[in-house]
C-alpha positions, 0 to 999 in steps of 0.5 A: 531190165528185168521180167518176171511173171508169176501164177498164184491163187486167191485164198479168196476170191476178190470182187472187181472193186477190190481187184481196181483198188489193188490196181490202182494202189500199185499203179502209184507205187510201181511209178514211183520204183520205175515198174511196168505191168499187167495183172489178169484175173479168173477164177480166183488164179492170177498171173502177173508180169512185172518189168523194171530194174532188178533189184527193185523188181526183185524186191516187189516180187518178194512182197508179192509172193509173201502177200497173204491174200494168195498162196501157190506163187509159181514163179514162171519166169524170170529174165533179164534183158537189155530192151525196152519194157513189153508191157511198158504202157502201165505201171500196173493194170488189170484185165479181168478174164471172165467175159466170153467176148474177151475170149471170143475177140482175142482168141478166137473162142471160149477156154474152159475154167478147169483148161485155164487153171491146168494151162495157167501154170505153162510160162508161154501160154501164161505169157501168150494170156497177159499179151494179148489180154495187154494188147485188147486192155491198151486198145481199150485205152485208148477209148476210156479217158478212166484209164488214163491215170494208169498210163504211164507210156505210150498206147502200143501198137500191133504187129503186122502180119 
């Protein structure tokens, strides 16, 4: 299995029906290539993980990155493992960032959209972003029978501390 996440910016910022459009568009076609992932959101900058077999993978990286409607593709990490998918619960999701409560809930406070956009470009901190923001969508899920045709494992649970 491969894992590669990226950071890019929107040549223009994208309305949340357009972002849900997106979502679901890739959510068809990353069932059918065997790819996982989750996509978030703010302020124009995106981050995104993708799981699946290397080269088709590789392969949806490749368009992704030659998309016109973003520019700055940072490629923050690319590893090969032989586990199971970290973000295996969707073929493609999105969770926007632009709600205190995200923040509040999952972090425990607010970031500050010129914080997010310096930090966005650190792997771990983008990674530590799509995680948790993974974990609050799933939970959520679980609650909105909307969600479910993006579904395509099983609702994953949290780790005990």
């Amino acid at each position: 299995m491969l894992t590669i996440l990226y950071r890019s910016d929107a040549v223009e910022k994208l309305p949340y029906t357009a972002l849900a459009d997106i979502c679901l568009r890739s959510a068809r076609k990353n069932r059918d290539l065997g790819i996982t992932g989750f996509l978030v959101e703010l302020d124009g900058i995106f981050l995104q993980v993708l799981e699946g077999e290397a080269a088709a993978t590789d392969e949806l990286y490749a368009r992704i990155a030659a998309d016109p409607r973003h520019r700055g593709v940072e490629l923050l990490l690319r590893e090969a493992s032989a586990g199971q998918p970290n973000f295996g619960f969707w073929a493609m999701n999105f969770g926007p960032l632009d709600t205190p409560t995200f923040w509040q809930a999952v972090f425990g406070g607010s970031i500050s959209r010129g914080e997010f956009r310096r930090r966005s470009h650190d792997a771990d901190f983008a990674l530590t972003v799509l995680s948790r923001a993974y974990m609050h969508a799933s939970i959520l899920a679980d609650i909105d029978e909307g969600t479910r045709t993006l579904i395509r494992g099983t609702i994953p649970s949290l780790p005990v501390c």
